[in-house]
C-alpha angles and dihedrals in degrees: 000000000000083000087063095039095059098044085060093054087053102052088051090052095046095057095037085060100050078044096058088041086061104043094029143074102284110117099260087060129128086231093058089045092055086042089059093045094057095246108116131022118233100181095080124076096247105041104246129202116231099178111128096231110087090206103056085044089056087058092038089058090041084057109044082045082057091046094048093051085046086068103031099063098027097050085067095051113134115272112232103292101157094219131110090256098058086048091051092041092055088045096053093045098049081050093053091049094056088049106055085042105056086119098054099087085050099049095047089050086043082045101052096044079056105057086035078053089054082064089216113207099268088206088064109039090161081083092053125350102196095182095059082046089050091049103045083062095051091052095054093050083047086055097038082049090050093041096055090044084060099051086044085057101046102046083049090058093033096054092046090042099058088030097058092043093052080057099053087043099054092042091058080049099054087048093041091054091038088056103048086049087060089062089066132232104223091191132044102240081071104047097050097071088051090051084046095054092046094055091042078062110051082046089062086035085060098053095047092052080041086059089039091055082044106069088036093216123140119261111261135182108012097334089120103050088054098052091048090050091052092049085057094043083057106047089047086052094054090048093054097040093047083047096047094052083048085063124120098239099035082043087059102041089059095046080052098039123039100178086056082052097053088057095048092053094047092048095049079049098052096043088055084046088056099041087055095054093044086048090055099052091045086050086058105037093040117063103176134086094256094089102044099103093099087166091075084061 
């Protein structure tokens, strides 16, 4: 998984870069266009408009304050790391970029009306050449656009991938705890930690389905055959545990012990609690007949 991981960063560098060449300083900018056409000034710290018109300065300044925020939040993006948290970290900071820069389509359509407005002399493009400013912006809404395709993709492929792994997971879990009941515990003391590790994982089991429902997609894949693994896994697991408190020595021990017994009780309780809630998630996310045996649960 860190291989894909990694290819994901990537693709999210690679069109971050082509992203910074448009709107930054390299010589095919649009900063550098509107610098050779006398309409900004690039010699001073902070880039200045010097166009006569106050209106077409206002969106000059809009779009050099864009430009800047461009670089600002996307020089700090993650370098190829291939985990989870560099994934996470280039998401959110991609996010972050279409979100600060919800104005900038508008600005270069508002920015090129206003240099067509200027009516520069046609016979003598050098003072103003409208058509490598026209392209230039078209350039940098080709390479937003690439840039959110990309992010479409990888959160696609980064919400199946983790998904698909917490099923399996949880899948290994319910096999791993079904396994150590078949032992079995003779006394109660021993069973209880197991109880308490089965609930513990229909609890993560919940918030995984509660994602699922979330996102309100169809299962793909084997989705299906591992929820319906894990409804089997339980039920096997209610069968052993209720077996195993109908033995002759845990039996004993809660005529002997009532407060064994009240525990007992609460955490039968609290697994049939779970297992409703689950059920009721699944009932929601799964719309075929696979899933329609309630009376494992």
């Amino acid at each position: 998984m860190a291989d894909s991981f990694d290819s994901l960063i990537q693709e999210l560098q690679t069109k971050i870069d082509k992203l910074n060449k448009s709107e930054g300083n390299s010589s095919g900018s649009l900063l550098q266009l509107l610098s050779h056409a006398k309409l900004i000034d690039l010699t001073q710290s902070t880039p200045k408009p010097t166009s006569n018109s106050l209106e077409l300065n206002e969106i000059i300044y809009a779009f050099v304050a864009q430009s800047d925020y461009t670089n600002n939040v996307l020089s700090i993006f993650p370098s190829s790391s291939a985990t989870l948290e560099g994934l996470n970290s280039a998401i959110n900071l991609v996010q972050l970029y279409f979100q600060g820069s919800k104005p900038l389509p508008q600005i270069l359509s508002n920015l090129i009306d206003g240099i067509e407005s200027l009516n520069p002399d046609p016979t003598n493009p050098k003072i103003i050449d409208i058509n490598s400013i026209r392209k230039s912006v078209n350039n940098i809404i080709t390479d937003r656009n690439n840039l959110q395709n990309s992010l479409n993709k990888v959160l696609r492929e980064f919400s199946s991938g983790v998904d698909e792994q917490n099923l399996q997971q949880l899948v290994q879990k319910s096999i791993n705890i079904l396994d150590a009941l078949k032992k079995p515990p003779v006394t109660f003391d021993k069973l209880s930690p197991l109880i308490k590790e089965f609930i513990d994982h229909l609890k993560e089991a919940q918030k995984i389905f509660r994602t699922f429902s979330q996102k309100v997609e169809d299962l793909t894949g084997n989705e299906p055959d591992e929820i319906q693994q894990l409804i089997r896994n339980w039920g096997d697991a209610i069968k052993q545990i209720e077996a195993l408190e109908q033995g002759n020595k845990i039996k004993t021990e809660f005529n002997n012990d009532a407060k064994n017994s009240r525990v007992a009780i609460a955490q039968s309780i609290k697994i049939h609690e779970l297992l409703e809630q689950n059920y009721d998630f699944l009932t929601t996310l799964v719309r075929s007949g696979d899933l329609e045996s309630a009376g494992i649960l």
